[in-house]
C-alpha positions in Angstrom: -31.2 37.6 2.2 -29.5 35.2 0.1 -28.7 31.4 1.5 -24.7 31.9 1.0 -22.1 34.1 2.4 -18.2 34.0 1.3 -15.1 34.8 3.1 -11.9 35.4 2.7 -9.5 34.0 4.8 -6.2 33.6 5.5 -4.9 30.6 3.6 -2.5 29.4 5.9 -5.8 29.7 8.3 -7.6 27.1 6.2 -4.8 25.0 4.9 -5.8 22.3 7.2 -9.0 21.9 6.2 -8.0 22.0 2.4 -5.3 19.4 3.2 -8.0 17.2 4.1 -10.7 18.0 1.2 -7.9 17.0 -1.5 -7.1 13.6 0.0 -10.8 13.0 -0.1 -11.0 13.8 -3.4 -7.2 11.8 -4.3 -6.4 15.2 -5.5 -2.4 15.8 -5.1 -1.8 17.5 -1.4 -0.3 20.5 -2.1 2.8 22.3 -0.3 1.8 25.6 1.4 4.4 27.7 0.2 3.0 27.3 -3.3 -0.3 29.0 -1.9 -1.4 32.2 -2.0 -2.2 33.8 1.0 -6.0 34.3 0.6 -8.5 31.8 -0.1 -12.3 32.6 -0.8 -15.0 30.2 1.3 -18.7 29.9 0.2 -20.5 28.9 3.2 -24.1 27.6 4.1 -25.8 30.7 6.1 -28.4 28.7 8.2 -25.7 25.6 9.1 -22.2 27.8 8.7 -21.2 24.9 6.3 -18.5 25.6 4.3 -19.4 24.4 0.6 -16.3 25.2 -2.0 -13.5 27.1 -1.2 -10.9 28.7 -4.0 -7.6 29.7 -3.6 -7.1 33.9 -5.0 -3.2 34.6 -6.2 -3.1 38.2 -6.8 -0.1 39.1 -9.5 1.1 42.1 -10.6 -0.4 42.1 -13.9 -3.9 42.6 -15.1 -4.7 39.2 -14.4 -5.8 37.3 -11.4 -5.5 33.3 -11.3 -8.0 31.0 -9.2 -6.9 27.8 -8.1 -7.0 24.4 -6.3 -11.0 24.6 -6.5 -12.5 22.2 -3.6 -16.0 20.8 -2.5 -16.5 20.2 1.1 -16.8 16.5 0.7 -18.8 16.5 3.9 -21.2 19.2 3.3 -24.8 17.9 2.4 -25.1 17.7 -1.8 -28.7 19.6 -1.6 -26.5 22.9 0.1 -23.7 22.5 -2.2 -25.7 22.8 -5.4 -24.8 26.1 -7.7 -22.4 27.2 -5.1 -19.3 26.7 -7.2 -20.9 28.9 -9.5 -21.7 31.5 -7.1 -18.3 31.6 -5.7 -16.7 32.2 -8.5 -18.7 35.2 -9.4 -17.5 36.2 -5.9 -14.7 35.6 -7.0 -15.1 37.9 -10.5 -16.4 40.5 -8.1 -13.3 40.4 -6.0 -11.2 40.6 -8.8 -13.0 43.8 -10.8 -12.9 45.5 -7.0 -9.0 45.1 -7.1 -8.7 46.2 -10.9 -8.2 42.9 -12.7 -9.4 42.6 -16.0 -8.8 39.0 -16.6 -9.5 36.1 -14.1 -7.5 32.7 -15.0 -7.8 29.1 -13.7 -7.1 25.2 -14.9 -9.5 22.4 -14.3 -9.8 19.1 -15.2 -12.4 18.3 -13.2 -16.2 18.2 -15.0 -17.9 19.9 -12.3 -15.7 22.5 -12.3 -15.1 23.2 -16.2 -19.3 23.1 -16.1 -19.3 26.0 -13.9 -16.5 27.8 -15.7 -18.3 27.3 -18.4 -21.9 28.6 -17.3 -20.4 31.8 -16.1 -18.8 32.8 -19.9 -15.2 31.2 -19.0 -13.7 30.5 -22.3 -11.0 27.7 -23.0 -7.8 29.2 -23.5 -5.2 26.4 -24.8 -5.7 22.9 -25.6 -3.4 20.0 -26.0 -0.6 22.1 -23.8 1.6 20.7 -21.0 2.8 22.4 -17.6 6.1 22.2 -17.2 7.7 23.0 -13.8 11.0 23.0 -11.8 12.1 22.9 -8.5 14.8 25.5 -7.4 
């Protein structure tokens, strides 16, 4: 039986708890209407320690996007290690079972790119800016 189990919950569900993971990290809090509404937990089976949880956004193309990838800043660093990578082959698995051919996320943040990386993730564009508006 392996050592790790992910969920998927309700983001909304969670959004406390990853309120509190990105100011820990002095990532930027984000607003919950610009969340999806699932979010994928990998979790510690002996302790029920949640490790790294990513936010899914399904679309209505043939391409799903991952994002706002978080440690558990409290979870022991021994249970944490290659769990990142094993959620987001969750992750990968979740997306082939709903018919996605394409799985996108950003990172600038080493760990993550190192996982991304490990698992056959390619970089797409370099040297590009994201623009948004508020409407």
């Amino acid at each position: 039986m392996d050592s790790r189990y992910i969920t998927r919950v309700k983001t909304s569900d969670f959004y406390p708890r990853m309120k509190d993971r990105c100011k820990a990290y002095s990532f930027p809090e984000v607003s919950p209407s610009m969340l999806p509404e699932y979010t994928l937990i990998i979790s510690d089976r002996a302790t029920d320690v949640e490790l790294y949880s990513v936010c899914f956004y399904n679309t209505d193309s043939n391409l799903a996007w991952l994002g706002w990838e978080l440690g558990n800043h409290e979870a022991p660093k021994e249970l944490k290690k290659g769990a990142l990578s094993q959620l987001i082959k969750g992750a990968e698995a979740y997306a082939k079972e709903l018919g996605y051919d394409i799985l996108f996320t950003t990172s600038k943040t080493k760990p993550v790119i190192q996982a991304l990386r490990g698992l056959g993730f390619v970089e797409g564009d370099t040297d590009v800016n994201h623009y948004l508006k508020l409407l």
